[in-house]
C-alpha positions as CSV (number, residue, x, y, z in Angstrom):
1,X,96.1,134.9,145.7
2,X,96.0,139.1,145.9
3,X,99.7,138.9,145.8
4,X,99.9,136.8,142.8
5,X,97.0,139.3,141.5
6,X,99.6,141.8,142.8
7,X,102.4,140.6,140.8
8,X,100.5,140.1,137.4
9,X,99.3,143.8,137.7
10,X,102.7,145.3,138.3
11,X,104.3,143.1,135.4
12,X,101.6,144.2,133.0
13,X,102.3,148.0,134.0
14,X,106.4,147.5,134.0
15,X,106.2,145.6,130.7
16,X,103.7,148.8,129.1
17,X,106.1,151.2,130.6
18,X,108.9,149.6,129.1
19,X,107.8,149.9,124.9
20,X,109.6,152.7,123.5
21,X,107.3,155.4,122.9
22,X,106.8,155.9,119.0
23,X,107.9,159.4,118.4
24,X,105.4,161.6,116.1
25,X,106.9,164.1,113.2
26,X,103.7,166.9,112.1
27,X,101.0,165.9,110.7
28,X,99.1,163.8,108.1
29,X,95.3,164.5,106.7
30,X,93.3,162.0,105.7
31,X,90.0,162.8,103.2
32,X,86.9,161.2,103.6
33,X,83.6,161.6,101.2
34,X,80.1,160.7,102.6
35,X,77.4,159.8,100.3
36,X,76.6,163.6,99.8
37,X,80.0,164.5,98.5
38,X,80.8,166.3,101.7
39,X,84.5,165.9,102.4
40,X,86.0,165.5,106.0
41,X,89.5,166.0,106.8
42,X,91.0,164.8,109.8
43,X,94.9,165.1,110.9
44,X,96.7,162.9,112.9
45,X,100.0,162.1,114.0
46,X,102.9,160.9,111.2
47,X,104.6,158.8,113.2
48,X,107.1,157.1,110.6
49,X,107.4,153.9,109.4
50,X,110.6,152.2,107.0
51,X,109.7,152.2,103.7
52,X,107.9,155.4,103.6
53,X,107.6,157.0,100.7
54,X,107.7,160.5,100.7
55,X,106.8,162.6,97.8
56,X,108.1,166.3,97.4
57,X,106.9,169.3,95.1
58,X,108.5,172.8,95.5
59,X,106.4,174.3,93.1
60,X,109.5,174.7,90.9
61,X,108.2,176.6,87.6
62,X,111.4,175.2,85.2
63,X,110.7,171.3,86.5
64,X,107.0,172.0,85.9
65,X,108.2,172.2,82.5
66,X,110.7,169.9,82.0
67,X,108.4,167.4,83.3
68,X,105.7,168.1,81.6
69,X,107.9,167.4,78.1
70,X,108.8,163.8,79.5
71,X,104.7,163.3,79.9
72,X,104.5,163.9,83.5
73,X,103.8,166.1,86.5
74,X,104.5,167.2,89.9
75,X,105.4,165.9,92.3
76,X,109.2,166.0,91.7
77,X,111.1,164.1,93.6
78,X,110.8,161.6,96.2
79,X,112.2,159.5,98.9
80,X,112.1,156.8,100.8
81,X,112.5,156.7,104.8
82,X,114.7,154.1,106.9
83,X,116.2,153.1,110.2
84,X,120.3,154.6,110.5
85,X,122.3,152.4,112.5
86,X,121.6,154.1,115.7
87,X,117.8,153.2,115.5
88,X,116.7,157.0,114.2
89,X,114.6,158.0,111.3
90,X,116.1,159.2,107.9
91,X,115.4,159.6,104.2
92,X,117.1,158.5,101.7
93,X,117.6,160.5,98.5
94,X,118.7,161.0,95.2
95,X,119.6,164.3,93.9
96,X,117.5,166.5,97.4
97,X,116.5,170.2,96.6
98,X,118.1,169.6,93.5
99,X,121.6,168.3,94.3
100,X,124.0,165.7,92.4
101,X,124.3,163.4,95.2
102,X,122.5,161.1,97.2
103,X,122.1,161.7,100.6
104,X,121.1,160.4,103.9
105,X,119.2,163.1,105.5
106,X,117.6,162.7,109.5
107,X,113.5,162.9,108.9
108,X,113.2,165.8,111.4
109,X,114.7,168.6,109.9
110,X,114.3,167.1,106.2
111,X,110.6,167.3,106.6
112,X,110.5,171.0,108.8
113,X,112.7,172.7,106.3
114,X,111.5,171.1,103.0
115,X,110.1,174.6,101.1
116,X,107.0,173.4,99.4
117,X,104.4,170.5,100.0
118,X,105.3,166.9,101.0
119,X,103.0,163.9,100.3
120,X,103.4,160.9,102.5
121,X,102.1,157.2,101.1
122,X,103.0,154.6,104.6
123,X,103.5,151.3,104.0
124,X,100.8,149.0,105.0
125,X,103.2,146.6,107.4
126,X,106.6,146.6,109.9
127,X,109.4,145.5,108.2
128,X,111.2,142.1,109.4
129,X,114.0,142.1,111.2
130,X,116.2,141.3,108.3
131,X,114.0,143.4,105.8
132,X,115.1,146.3,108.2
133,X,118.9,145.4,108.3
134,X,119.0,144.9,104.3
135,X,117.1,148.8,103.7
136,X,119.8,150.1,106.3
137,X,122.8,148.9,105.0
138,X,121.9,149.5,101.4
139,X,120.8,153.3,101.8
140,X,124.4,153.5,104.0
141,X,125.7,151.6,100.5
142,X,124.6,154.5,98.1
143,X,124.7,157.1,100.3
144,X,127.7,160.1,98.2
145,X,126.6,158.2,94.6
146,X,126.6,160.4,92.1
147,X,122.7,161.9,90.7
148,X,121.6,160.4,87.0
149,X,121.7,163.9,85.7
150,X,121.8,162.6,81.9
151,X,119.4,160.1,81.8
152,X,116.7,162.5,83.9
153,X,117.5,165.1,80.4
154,X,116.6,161.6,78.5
155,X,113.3,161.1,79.9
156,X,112.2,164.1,77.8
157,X,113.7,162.2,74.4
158,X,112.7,159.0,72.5
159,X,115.6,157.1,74.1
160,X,113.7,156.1,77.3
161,X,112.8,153.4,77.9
162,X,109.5,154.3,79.0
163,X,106.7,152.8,77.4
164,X,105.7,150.6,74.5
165,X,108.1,148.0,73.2
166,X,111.3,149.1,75.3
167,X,109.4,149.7,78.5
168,X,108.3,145.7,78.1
169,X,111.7,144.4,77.3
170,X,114.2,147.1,78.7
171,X,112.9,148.3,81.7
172,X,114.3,146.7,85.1
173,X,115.1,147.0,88.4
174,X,118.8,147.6,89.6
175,X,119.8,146.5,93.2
176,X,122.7,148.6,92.9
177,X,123.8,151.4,90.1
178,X,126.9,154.3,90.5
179,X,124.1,156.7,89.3
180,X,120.6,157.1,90.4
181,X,117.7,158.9,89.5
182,X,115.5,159.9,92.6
183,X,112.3,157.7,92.2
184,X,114.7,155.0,90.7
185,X,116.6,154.7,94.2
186,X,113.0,154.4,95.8
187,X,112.0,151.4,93.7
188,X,114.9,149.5,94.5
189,X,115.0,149.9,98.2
190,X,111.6,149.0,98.3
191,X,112.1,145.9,96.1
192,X,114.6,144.7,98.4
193,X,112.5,144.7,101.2
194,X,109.7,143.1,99.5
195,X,106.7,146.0,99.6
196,X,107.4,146.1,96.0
197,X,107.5,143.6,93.5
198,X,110.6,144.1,91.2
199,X,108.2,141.8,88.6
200,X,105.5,144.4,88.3
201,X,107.4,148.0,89.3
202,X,110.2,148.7,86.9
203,X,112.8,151.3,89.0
204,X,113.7,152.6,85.6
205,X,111.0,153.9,84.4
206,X,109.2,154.9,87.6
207,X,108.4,158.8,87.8
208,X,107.0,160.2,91.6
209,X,104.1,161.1,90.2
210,X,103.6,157.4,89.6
211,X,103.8,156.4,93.1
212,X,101.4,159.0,94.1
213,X,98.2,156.9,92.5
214,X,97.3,153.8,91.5
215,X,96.7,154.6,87.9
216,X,100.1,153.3,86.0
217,X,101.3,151.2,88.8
218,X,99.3,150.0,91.8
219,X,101.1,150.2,95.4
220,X,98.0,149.4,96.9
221,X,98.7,146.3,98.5
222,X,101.3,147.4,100.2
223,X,100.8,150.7,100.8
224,X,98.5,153.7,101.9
225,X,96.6,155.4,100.3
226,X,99.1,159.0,99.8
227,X,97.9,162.1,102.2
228,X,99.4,165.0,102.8
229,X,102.1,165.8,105.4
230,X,102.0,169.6,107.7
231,X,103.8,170.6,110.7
232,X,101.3,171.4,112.6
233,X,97.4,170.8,113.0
């Protein structure tokens, strides 16, 4: 009996000892309000998750402005994070620190180096198997694609297709394009792995800023509520 005991206990502790340990990258704060108004703000541990969406702002005074004349606001550019082939953590962009390209850039140094503030909203759940194959090999898929430089100068014109008539019957979701605009690539990654619902979030006329809330489209099901992400505590 104590040596079947024996066994069970060693197994447990072998099989504990065996799960990878889940490697954390800074910080995130989380907000709470009591009754009173008072506001606590805790930090804990970002330890990433695919489909990620992180949300950059480097306090850039010229895309303050442009944005501003296509009706929106910082943040500026976004991201969303995956699995490479080799089982590490990486983000995949569109157009990073205001490049033409999209790129595949490892999570450690792409969120220590960033030079401004980073938002992070997690998604709610583990991706499938499959769902984590498919967000892999299309971010690998797109990855030296050229940035939608021309249609990011549209947003600011009347040829968007951003709200009203043309957002209802034009707007859409691509699963693949030669050109992509940086919340855009987002979408569609996150379409294709079901935390987004292509039926409902329209990649084509999805800004950051609308990923940050819940106001214009809601992510809520799926995801976290966005917090903040530091280096350190």
């Amino acid at each position: 009996m104590l040596s079947t005991i024996g066994s069970i206990v060693i197994s447990t502790f072998l099989a504990v000892a065996a799960e990878p340990k889940q490697q954390s990258f800074g910080y995130l704060w989380d907000q709470k309000s009591d009754a009173s108004g008072k506001v606590d703000v805790t930090a804990r541990p970002y330890i990433p998750r695919e489909g990620d969406i992180l949300l950059f702002d480097d306090m850039s005074p010229f895309w303050t402005k442009l944005y501003k004349i296509a009706g929106t606001a910082p943040p500026f550019h976004a991201g969303i994070v995956f699995k490479k082939t080799d089982g590490s953590f990486a983000v995949l962009e569109s157009g990073p620190d205001d490049t033409l390209h999209v790129f595949l850039l490892d999570i450690e140094p792409r969120l220590y180096n960033f030079k401004g503030s980073i938002q992070v909203r997690q998604a709610k759940r583990s991706l499938t198997k499959e769902e984590s194959e498919n967000l892999t090999n299309f971010a690998y898929a797109q990855d030296g694609k050229r940035y939608a430089m021309w249609r990011l100068l549209l947003q600011g014109t009347y040829v968007r297709h951003r709200g009203g008539y043309k957002e209802k019957y034009l707007a859409t979701t691509y699963d693949d394009r030669t050109r992509w605009l940086c919340a855009e690539i987002v979408v569609s990654a996150a379409t294709m792995v079901n935390l987004l619902d292509r039926d409902k979030v329209k990649a084509t006329v999805t800004y950051p800023l609308d990923m940050v809330d819940d106001v214009r489209i809601d992510l809520s099901a799926t995801y976290e509520p966005t917090v903040y992400w530091s280096s350190h505590k």
